[in-house]
C-alpha positions in Angstrom: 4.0 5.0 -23.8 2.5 1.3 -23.4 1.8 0.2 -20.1 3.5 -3.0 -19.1 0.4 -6.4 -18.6 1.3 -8.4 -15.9 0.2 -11.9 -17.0 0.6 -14.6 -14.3 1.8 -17.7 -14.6 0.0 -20.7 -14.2 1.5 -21.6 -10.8 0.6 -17.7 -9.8 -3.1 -18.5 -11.1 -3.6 -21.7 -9.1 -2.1 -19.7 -5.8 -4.4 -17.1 -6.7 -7.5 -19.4 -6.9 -6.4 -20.8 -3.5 -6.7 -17.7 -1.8 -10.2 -16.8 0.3 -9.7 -13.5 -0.7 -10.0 -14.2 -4.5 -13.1 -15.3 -6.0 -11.4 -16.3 -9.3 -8.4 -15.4 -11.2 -6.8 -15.7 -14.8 -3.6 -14.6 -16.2 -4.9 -11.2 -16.6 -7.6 -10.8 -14.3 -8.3 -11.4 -10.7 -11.8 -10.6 -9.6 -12.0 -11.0 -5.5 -14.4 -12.3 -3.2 -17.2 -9.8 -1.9 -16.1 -10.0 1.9 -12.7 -9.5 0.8 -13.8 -5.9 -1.0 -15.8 -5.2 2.1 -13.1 -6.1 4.9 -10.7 -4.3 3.3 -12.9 -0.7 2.5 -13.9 -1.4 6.2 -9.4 -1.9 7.7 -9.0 1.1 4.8 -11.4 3.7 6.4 -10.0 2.6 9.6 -6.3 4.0 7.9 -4.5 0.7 7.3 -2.6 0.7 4.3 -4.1 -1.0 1.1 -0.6 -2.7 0.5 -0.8 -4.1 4.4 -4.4 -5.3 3.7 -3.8 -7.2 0.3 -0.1 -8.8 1.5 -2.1 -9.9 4.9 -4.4 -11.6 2.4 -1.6 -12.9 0.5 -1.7 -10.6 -2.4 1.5 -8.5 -2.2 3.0 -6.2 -4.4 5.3 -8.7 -5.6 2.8 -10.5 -6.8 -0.2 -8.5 -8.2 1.5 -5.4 -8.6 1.1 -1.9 -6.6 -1.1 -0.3 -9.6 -3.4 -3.4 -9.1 -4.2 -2.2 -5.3 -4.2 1.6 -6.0 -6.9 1.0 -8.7 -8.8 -1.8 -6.8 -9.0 0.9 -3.7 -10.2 3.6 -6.0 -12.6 1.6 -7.7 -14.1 -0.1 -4.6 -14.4 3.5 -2.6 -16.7 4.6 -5.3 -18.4 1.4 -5.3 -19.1 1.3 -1.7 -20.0 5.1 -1.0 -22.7 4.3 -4.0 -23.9 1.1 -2.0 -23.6 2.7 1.5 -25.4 5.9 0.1 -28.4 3.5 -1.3 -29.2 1.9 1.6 -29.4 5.5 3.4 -26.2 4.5 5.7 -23.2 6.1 6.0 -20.2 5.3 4.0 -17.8 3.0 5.3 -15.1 5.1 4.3 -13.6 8.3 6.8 
């Protein structure tokens, strides 16, 4: 079974780019700002929801899709619990 590609429009790409939480974005791709990531593994390991966290930043699920978040979240708590475990800290995930 194909998945279904959400391609943005180019009035969803320009509202994207506006946003501080997005470092860039295309009509497949959005690739999001470094404090962003951080702020929201940080409100995450505190047990907000990821979908509260990316609509409070103006990314709902309307927009960028639930899968989007569920796969950013995974992605990043790897990514972070690699970084935090480098430096010798703790992870900033509970």
């Amino acid at each position: 079974m194909a998945s279904k590609k959400v391609v943005f429009t180019d009035e969803q790409v320009a509202y994207l780019n506006s946003l501080p939480a997005v470092q860039s974005a295309t009509a497949n791709r959005i690739e999001y700002a470094a404090d962003f990531q951080h702020d929201c593994m940080e409100r995450y390991g505190r047990g907000e929801s990821p979908v509260k966290i990316f609509r409070a930043a103006g990314l709902g699920p309307e927009l960028i899709g639930y899968k989007r978040i569920e796969r950013c979240i995974a992605r990043w708590k790897t990514a972070f619990a690699v970084d935090a475990s480098d430096l010798g800290g703790d992870s900033p995930i509970a």
